[in-house]
Every structure is written in structure tokens, then in C-alpha cells.
DRENLUM-420451 format. One record per residue (C-alpha): residue number from 1; y, x, z. Coordinates in nm, 2 decimals. Example, Ala and Ser with C-alpha at 12.3 -4.5 7.8 and 13.67 -1.06 7.14 Angstrom:
BEGIN
<atom i="1" v="-0.45" u="1.23" w="0.78"/>
<atom i="2" v="-0.11" u="1.37" w="0.71"/>
// end
This chain:
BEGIN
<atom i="1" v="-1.02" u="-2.28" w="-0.78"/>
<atom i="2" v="-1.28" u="-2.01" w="-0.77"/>
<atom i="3" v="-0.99" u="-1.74" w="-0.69"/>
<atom i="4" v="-0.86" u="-1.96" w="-0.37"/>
<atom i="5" v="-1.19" u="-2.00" w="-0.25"/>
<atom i="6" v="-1.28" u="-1.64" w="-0.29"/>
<atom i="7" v="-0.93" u="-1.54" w="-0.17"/>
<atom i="8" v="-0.97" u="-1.73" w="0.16"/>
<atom i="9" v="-1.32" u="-1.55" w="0.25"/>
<atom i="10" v="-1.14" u="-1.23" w="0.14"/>
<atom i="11" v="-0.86" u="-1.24" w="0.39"/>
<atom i="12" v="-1.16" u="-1.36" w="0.66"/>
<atom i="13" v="-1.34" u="-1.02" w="0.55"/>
<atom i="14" v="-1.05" u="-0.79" w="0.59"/>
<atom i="15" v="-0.98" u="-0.97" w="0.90"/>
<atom i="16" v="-1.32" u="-0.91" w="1.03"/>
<atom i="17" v="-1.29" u="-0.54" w="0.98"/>
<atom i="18" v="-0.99" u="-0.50" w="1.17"/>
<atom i="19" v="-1.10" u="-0.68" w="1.46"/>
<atom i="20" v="-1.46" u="-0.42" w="1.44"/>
<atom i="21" v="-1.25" u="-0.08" w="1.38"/>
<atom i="22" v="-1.04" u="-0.19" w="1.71"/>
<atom i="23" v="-1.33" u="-0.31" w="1.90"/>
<atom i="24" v="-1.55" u="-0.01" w="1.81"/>
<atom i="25" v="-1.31" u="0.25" w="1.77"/>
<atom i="26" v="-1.02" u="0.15" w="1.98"/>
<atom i="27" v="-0.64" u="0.37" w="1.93"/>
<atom i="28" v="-0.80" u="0.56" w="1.69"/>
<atom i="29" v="-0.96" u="0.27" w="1.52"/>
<atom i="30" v="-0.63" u="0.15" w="1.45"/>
<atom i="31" v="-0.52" u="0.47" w="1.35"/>
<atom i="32" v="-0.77" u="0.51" w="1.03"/>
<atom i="33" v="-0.73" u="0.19" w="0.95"/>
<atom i="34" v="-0.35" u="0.22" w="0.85"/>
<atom i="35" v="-0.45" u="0.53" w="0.66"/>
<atom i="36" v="-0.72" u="0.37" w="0.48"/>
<atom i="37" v="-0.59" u="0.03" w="0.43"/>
<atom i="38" v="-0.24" u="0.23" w="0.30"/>
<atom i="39" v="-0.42" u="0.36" w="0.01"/>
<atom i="40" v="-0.68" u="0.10" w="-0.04"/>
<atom i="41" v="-0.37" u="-0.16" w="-0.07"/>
<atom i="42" v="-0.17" u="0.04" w="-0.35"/>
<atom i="43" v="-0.52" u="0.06" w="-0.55"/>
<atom i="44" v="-0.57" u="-0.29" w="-0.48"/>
<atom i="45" v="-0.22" u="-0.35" w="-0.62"/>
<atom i="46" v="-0.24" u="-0.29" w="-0.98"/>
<atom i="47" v="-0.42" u="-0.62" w="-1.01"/>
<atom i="48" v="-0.33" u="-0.92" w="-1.10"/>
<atom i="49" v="-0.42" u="-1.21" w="-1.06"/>
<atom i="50" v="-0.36" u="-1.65" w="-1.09"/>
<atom i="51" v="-0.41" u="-1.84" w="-0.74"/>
<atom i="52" v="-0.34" u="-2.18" w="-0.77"/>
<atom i="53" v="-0.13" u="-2.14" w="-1.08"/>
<atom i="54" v="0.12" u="-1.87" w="-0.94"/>
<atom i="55" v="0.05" u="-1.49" w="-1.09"/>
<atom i="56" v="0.03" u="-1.24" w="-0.76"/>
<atom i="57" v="-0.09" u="-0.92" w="-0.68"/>
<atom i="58" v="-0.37" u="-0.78" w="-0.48"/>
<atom i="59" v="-0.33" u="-0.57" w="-0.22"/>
<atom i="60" v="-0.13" u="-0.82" w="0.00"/>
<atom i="61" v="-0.41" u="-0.89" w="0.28"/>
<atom i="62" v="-0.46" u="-0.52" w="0.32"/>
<atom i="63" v="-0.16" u="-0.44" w="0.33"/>
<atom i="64" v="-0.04" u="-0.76" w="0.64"/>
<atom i="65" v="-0.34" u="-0.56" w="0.80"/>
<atom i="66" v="-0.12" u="-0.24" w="0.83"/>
<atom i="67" v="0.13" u="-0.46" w="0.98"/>
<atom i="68" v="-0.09" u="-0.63" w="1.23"/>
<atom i="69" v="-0.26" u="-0.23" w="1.29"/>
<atom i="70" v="0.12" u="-0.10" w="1.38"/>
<atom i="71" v="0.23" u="-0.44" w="1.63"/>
<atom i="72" v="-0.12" u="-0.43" w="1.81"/>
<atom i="73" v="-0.02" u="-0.04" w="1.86"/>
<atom i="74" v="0.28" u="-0.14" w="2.00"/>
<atom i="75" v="0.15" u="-0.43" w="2.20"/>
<atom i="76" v="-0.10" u="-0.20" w="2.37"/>
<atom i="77" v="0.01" u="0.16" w="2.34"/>
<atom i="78" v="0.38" u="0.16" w="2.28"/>
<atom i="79" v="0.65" u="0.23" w="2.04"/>
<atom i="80" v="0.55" u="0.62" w="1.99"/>
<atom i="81" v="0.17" u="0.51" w="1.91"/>
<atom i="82" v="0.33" u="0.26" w="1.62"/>
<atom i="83" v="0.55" u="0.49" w="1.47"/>
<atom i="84" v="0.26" u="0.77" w="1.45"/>
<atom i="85" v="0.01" u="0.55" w="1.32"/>
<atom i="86" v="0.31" u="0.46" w="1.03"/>
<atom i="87" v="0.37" u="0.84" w="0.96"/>
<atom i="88" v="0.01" u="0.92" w="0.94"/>
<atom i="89" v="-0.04" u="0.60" w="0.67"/>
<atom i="90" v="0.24" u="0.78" w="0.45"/>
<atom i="91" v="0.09" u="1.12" w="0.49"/>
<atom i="92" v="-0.25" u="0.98" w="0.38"/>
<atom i="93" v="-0.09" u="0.80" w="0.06"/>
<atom i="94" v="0.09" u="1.16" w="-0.03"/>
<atom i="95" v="-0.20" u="1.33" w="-0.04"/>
<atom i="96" v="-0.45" u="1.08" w="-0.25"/>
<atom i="97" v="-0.17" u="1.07" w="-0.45"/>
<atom i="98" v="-0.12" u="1.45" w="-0.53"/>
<atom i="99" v="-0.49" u="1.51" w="-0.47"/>
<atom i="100" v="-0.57" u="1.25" w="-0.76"/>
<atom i="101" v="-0.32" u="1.37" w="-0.98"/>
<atom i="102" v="-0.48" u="1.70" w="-0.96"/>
<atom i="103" v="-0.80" u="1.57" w="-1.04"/>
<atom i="104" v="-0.69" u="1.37" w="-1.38"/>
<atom i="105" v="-0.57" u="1.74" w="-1.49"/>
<atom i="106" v="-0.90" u="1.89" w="-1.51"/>
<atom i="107" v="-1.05" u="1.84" w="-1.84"/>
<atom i="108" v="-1.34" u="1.67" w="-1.86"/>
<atom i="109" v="-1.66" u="1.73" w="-1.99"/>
<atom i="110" v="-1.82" u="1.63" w="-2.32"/>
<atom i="111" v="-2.11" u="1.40" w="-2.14"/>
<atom i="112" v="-1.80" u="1.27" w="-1.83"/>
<atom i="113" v="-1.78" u="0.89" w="-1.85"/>
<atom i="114" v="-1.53" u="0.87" w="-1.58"/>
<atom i="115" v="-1.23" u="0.99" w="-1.68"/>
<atom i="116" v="-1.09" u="0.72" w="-1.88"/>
<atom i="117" v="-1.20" u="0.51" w="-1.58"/>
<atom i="118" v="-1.00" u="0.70" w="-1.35"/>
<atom i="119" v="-0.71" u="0.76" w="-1.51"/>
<atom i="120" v="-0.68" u="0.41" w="-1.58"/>
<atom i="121" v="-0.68" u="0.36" w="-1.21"/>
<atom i="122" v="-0.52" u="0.66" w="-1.08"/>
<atom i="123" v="-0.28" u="0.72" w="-1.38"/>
<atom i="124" v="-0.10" u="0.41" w="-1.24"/>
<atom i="125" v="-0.04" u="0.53" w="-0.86"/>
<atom i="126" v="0.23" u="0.80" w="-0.90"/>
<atom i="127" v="0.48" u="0.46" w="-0.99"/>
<atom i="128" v="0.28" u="0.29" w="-0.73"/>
<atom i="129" v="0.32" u="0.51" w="-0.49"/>
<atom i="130" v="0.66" u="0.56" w="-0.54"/>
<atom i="131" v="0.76" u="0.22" w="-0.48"/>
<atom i="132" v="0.52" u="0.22" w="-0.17"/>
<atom i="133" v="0.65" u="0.50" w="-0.02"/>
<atom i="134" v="0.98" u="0.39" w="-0.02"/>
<atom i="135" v="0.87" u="0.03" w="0.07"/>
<atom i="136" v="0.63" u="0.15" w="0.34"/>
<atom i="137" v="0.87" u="0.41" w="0.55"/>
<atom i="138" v="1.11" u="0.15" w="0.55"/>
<atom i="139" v="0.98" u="-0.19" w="0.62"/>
<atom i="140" v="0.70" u="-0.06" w="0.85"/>
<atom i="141" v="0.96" u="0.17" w="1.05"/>
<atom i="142" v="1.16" u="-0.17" w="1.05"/>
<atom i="143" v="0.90" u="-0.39" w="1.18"/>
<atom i="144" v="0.78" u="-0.14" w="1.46"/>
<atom i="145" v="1.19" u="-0.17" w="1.63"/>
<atom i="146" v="1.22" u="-0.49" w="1.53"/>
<atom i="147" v="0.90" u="-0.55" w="1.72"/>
<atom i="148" v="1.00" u="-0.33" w="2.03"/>
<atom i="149" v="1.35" u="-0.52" w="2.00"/>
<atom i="150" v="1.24" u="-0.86" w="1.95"/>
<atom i="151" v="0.94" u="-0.81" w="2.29"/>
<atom i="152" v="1.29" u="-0.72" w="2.49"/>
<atom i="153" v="1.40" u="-1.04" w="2.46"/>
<atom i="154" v="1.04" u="-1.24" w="2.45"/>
<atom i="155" v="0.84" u="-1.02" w="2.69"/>
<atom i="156" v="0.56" u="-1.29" w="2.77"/>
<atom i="157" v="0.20" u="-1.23" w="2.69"/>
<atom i="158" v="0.20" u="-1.59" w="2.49"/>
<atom i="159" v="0.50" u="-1.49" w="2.28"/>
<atom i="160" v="0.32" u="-1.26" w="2.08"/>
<atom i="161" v="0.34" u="-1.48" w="1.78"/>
<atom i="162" v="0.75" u="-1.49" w="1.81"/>
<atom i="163" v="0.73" u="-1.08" w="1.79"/>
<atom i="164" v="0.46" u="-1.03" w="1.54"/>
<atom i="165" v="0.64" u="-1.33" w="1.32"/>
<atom i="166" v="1.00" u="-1.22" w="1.37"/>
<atom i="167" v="0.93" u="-0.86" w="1.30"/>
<atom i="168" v="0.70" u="-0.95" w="1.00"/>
<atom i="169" v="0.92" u="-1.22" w="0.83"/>
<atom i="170" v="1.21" u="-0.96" w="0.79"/>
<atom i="171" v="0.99" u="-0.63" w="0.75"/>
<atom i="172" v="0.76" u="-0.79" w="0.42"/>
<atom i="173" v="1.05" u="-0.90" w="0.25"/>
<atom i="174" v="1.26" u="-0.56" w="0.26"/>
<atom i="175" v="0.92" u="-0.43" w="0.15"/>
<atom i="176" v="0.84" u="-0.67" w="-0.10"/>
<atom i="177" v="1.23" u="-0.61" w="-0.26"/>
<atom i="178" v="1.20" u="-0.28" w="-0.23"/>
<atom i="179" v="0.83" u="-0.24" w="-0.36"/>
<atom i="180" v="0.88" u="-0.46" w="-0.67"/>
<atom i="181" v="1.17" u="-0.31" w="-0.78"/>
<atom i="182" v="1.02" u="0.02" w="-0.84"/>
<atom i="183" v="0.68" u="-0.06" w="-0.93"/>
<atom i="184" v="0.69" u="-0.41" w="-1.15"/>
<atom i="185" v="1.06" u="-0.31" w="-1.32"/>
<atom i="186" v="1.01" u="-0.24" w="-1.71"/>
<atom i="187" v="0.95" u="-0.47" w="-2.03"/>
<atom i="188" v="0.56" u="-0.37" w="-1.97"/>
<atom i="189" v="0.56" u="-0.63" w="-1.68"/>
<atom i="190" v="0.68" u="-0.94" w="-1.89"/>
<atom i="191" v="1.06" u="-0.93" w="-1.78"/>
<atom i="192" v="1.27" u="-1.10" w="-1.55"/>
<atom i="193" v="1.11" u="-1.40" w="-1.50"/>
<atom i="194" v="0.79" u="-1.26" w="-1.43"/>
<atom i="195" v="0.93" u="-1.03" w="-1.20"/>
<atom i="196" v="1.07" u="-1.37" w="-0.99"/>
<atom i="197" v="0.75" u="-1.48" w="-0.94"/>
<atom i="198" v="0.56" u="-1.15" w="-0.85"/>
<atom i="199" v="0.82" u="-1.11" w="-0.59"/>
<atom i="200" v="0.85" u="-1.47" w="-0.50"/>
<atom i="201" v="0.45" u="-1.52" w="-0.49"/>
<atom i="202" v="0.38" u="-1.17" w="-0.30"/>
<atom i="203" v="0.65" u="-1.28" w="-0.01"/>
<atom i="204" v="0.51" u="-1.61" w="0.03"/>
<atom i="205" v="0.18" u="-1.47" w="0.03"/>
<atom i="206" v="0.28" u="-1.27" w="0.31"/>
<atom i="207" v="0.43" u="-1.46" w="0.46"/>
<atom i="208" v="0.13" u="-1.68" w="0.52"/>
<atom i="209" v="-0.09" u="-1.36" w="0.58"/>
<atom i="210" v="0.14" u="-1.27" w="0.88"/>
<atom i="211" v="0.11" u="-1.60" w="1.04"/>
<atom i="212" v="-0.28" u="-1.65" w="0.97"/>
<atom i="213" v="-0.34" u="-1.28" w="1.13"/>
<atom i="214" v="-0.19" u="-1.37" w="1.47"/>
<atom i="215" v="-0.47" u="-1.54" w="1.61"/>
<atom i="216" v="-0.63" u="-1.22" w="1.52"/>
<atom i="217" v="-0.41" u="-1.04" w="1.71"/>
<atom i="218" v="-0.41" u="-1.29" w="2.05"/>
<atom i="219" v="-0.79" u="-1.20" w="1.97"/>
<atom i="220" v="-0.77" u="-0.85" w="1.92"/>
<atom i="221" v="-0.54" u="-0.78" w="2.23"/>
<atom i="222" v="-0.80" u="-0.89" w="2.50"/>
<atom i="223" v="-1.07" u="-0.63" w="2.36"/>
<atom i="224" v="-1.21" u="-0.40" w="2.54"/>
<atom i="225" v="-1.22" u="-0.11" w="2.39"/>
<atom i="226" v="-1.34" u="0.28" w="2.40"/>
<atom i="227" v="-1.05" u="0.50" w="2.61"/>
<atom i="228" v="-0.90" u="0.77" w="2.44"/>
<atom i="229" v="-1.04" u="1.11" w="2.49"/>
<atom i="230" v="-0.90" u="1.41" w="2.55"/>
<atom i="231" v="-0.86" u="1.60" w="2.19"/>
<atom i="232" v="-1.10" u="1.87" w="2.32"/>
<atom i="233" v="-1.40" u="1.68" w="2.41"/>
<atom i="234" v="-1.42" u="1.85" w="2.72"/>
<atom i="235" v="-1.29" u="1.76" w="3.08"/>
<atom i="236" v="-0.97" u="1.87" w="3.22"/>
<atom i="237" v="-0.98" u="2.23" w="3.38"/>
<atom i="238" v="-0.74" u="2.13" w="3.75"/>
<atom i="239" v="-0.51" u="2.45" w="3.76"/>
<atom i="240" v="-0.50" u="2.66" w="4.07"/>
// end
């Protein structure tokens, strides 16, 4: 029971953060979240854990948040701001990835405690990542046209939730295939049966996540929040 209530003020404290990036921070806000919450979610994701009897994974809350980062984009700034903020998450995974790696190599020293620690962590992430990259270019790509498409056809300010739900429903469980295929395949992860529930649990999960997050987004949508400055600083120069 501890896990469920924990879990529930977990997803309000993720929640939370989202809503003060955006507020504080705005576009860019939004932007840094995807990139942390990308890599955040994959280290988040080599645990496991029993909720109410079913095994899951961590990582699932984050990772709805990257979701909910990419639609409010798209609500407020457009299909190109979406598909940037979805570029620069995958970037961002690449390089902690390789830049990790890197570190792992150096040999330690006789007195360094945290090596072990870190490769235990980090070791883990090239499969990870692997399975997240492909996941993540394809599901969030998915869910940022199947959001433009679906706000075509349900362009009202209070059909929100049929655009963030539609695009969500299909995007996590292409990503949750995809993810879980890659990264939870092998006799290491208990077999077949195992893998059922890890995919079955981790769809429901998001499932859940998605609709719980769009009262966020409703929320999040009305804020008013800093513009976005020129990339100088400065003011524009009018030409002659």
C-alpha cells in the first residue's frame, strides 16, 4: 500500500514541476523539461517495482510528462515548436548516453567509491537507450501529427482532452511495444510472462497518466507566461 500511496504524491510532484517550469520559464521551460525529463525517465526506468500487486517500471510519470511538454507546445506554439522540443529530447539522451559511457572507461582510483555505483546505473543505459531512442523518435513524432491531425477535426478550446487523449492512447502504446521489446527482451528479465505484464502494466499506467495530466494541461494552457526573447538579448536593430 505504501508504493500506491507514495506513487500518487509522486505523479502530484512531477506534475507540480511542470506546471512551475511553464509558468516560470514559459517555451523554453518546456523545452528543458523534455530534455531533462528524457533522460531522467530512462534512469528512472531500470527500476522496478509492485503497485498493487502488478510488477511495473519507473519512469512512466516522467516520461507522460514529455508527452504533455510536446501537446502543450503544440497547443500554444505550433507543430514546428513540438517537433523541436522532440528532436532536442533525443539529442540530449545521445549525449548522456555517450558522455556516460566515456566516463565508465576511465579507470578509477584506488580510494573512488563510485564507480561500481555508476556503472551499475549507467552500465544499463546503452540497452536503455536503445530501446528509448527508437521508442521516443517514433511515438513522440507520432503523437505531435496525430495531435495536429486530431485538433483539425476537434479545433475547440474544450476539446483539448479528445486531442491530448487520442494522440496519447495510440502514441504510448507504439512506444511501450517498441520500448519493451528492446530493453526487457532476454531470460535476465524472467521470460515471456514477465514480459506481458511489464508491457501490459506500463501501458495501463499510461494510460491513466495521460488522462490524469489533462487537467494539468486545461491548467497549464491559461498561464501566463514570460515571452520569448530574441536569441541575442538585445533589441532589434530596424534596417535602413
Amino acid at each position: 500500500m505504501f508504493n500506491f500511496t507514495w506513487g500518487v504524491f509522486f505523479v502530484l510532484v512531477n506534475f507540480a514541476f511542470f506546471l512551475l517550469c511553464f509558468k516560470f520559464f514559459g517555451k523554453k521551460g518546456l523545452y528543458a523539461w523534455v530534455g531533462v525529463a528524457t533522460v531522467v525517465a530512462n534512469l528512472q526506468v531500470a527500476k522496478t517495482i509492485d503497485m498493487l500487486g502488478i510488477t511495473m517500471t519507473l519512469g512512466n510519470t516522467m516520461y507522460v510528462s514529455i508527452y504533455m511538454a510536446t501537446d502543450l507546445l503544440n497547443e500554444r506554439y505550433g507543430v514546428k515548436a513540438a517537433r523541436k522540443a522532440v528532436w532536442f529530447g533525443f539529442f540530449m539522451l545521445i549525449m548522456t548516453t555517450v558522455i556516460m559511457q566515456m566516463v565508465l572507461a576511465f579507470r578509477p582510483s584506488e580510494v573512488d567509491f563510485a564507480q561500481e555505483p555508476l556503472q551499475a546505473l549507467f552500465g544499463l543505459l546503452p540497452r536503455l537507450a536503445l530501446g528509448s531512442l527508437a521508442a521516443y523518435v517514433v511515438s513522440q513524432l507520432l503523437d505531435v501529427y496525430l495531435y495536429a491531425g486530431i485538433r483539425r477535426r476537434f479545433a475547440s478550446a474544450n476539446q483539448l482532452w479528445i486531442r491530448n487523449n487520442g494522440s496519447g492512447v495510440v502514441s504510448s502504446f507504439i512506444d511501450t511495444l517498441i520500448f519493451c521489446a528492446i530493453a526487457f527482451t532476454g531470460p535476465e528479465y524472467g521470460g515471456f510472462s514477465v514480459w506481458i505484464q511489464l508491457f501490459i502494466s506500463t501501458y495501463l499506467f499510461k494510460f491513466i497518466l495521460t488522462a490524469a495530466g489533462t487537467p494539468v494541461l486545461y491548467w497549464a494552457r491559461g498561464f501566463k507566461v514570460p515571452a520569448v526573447e530574441a536569441d541575442s538579448g538585445l533589441p532589434t536593430i530596424a534596417s535602413k
